[in-house]
MIVO-186585 format. One record per residue: x, y, z of N, C-alpha, C in turn. Coordinates in steps of 0.001 Angstrom, whole numbers, padded with zeros to 6 digits, always signed. Example, Ala and Ser with C-alpha at 12.3 -4.5 7.8 and 13.67 -1.06 7.14 Angstrom:
# MIVO-186585
+013190-005690+007800+012300-004500+007800+013200-003300+007800;+012850-002250+007080+013670-001060+007140+012900+000030+007870;
***
This chain:
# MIVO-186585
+130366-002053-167781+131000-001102-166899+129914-000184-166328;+130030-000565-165126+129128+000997-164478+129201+002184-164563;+128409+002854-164308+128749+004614-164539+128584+004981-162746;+129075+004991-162151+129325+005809-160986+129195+007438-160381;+128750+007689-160276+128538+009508-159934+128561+009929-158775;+129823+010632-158663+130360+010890-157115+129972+012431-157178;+128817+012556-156295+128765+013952-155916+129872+014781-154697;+130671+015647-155042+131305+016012-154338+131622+017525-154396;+132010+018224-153348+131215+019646-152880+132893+020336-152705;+132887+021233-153584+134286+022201-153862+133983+023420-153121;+135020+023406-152180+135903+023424-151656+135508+022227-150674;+134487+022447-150116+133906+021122-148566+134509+020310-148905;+134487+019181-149557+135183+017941-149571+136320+017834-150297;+136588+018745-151623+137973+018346-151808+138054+020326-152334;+139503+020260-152562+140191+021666-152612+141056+021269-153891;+140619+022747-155430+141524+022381-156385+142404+023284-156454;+143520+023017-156969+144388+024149-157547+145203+023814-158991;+145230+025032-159400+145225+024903-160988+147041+025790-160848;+147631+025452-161843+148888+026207-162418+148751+027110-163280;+149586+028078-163240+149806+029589-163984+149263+030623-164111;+148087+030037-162805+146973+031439-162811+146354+032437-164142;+145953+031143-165197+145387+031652-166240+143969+032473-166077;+144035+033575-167220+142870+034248-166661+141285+033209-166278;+141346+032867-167205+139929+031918-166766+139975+031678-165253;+140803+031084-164974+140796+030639-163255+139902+031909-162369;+139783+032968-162952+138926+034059-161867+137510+033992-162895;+137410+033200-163912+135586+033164-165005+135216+031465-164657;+135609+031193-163730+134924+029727-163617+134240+029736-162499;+133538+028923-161844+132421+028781-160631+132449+027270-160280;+133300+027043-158891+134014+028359-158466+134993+028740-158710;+135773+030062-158562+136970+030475-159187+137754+029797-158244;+138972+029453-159178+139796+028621-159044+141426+029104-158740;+141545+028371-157234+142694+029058-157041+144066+028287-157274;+145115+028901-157517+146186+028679-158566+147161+029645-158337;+148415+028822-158556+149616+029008-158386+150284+030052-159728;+150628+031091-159340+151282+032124-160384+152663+032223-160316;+152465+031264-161243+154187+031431-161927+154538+033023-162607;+156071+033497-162071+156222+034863-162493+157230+034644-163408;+155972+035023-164754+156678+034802-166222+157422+035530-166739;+156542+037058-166374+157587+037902-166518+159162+038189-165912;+159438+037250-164680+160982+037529-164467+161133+035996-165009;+160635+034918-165375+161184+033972-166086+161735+034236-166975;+161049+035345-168059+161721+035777-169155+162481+036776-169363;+162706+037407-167798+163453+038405-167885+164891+037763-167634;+165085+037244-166572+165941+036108-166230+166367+034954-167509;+166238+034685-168017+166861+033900-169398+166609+034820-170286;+166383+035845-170450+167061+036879-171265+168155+037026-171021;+167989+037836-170021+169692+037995-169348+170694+036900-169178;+170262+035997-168602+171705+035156-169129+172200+034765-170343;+171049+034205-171514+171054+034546-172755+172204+035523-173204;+172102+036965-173157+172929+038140-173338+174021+037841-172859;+174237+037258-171510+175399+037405-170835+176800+036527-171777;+175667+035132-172475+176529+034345-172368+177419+034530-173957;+175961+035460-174735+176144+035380-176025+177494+036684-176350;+177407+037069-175099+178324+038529-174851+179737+038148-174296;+179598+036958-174109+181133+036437-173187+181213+036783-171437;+180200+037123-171121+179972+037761-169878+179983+036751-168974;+181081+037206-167695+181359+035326-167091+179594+035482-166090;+179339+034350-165924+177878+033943-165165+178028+033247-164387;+177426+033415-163246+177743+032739-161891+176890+030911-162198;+176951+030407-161726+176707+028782-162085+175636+028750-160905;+175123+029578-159879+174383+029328-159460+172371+029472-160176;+172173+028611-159466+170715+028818-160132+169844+029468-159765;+169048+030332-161025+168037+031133-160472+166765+030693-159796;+166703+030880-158512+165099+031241-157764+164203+031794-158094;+163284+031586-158500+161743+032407-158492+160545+031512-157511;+159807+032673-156755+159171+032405-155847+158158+032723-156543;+157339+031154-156853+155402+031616-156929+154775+032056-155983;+153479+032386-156526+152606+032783-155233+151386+032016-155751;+150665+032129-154319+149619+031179-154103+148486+032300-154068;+147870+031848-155605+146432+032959-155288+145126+032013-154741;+145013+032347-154162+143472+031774-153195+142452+032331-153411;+141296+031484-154073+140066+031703-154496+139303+030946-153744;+138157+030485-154493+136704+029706-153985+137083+028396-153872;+137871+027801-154507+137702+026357-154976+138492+025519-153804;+139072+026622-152487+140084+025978-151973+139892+026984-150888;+139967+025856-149249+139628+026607-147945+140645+026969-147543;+140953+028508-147077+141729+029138-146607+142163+029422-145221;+143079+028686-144647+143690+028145-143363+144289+028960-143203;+143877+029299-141177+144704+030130-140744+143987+031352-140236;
***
């Protein structure tokens, strides 16, 4: 089997993005941009229904929305 070595140039040729916007993602080179999931109303949000349900509290059947955001760093060219 060969060993192959693809030099390739971040952001120039390809663009990464990482999930949950862990702190590291701003201690790497290059920093790495990534999608932030908002944990804190994840868990605020199934708390509360949690309570609601354990309380008898009627709950609407629709489903909760949460909007990530897109943090943009080095690792990924910013359009626009």
């Amino acid at each position: 089997m060969q060993n192959h070595h693809c030099s390739l140039n971040i952001p120039g040729d390809i663009a990464i993005v990482g999930m949950d916007n862990l702190d590291i993602a701003s201690r790497v080179h290059p920093k790495l941009t990534s999608v932030s999931l908002v944990q804190v109303e994840i868990g605020r949000n199934a708390a509360l229904i949690l309570m609601n349900r354990l309380h008898g509290t009627a709950v609407a059947d629709n489903a909760v929305k949460l909007l990530p955001r897109l943090v943009v760093r080095e690792s990924s060219i910013r359009f626009g």
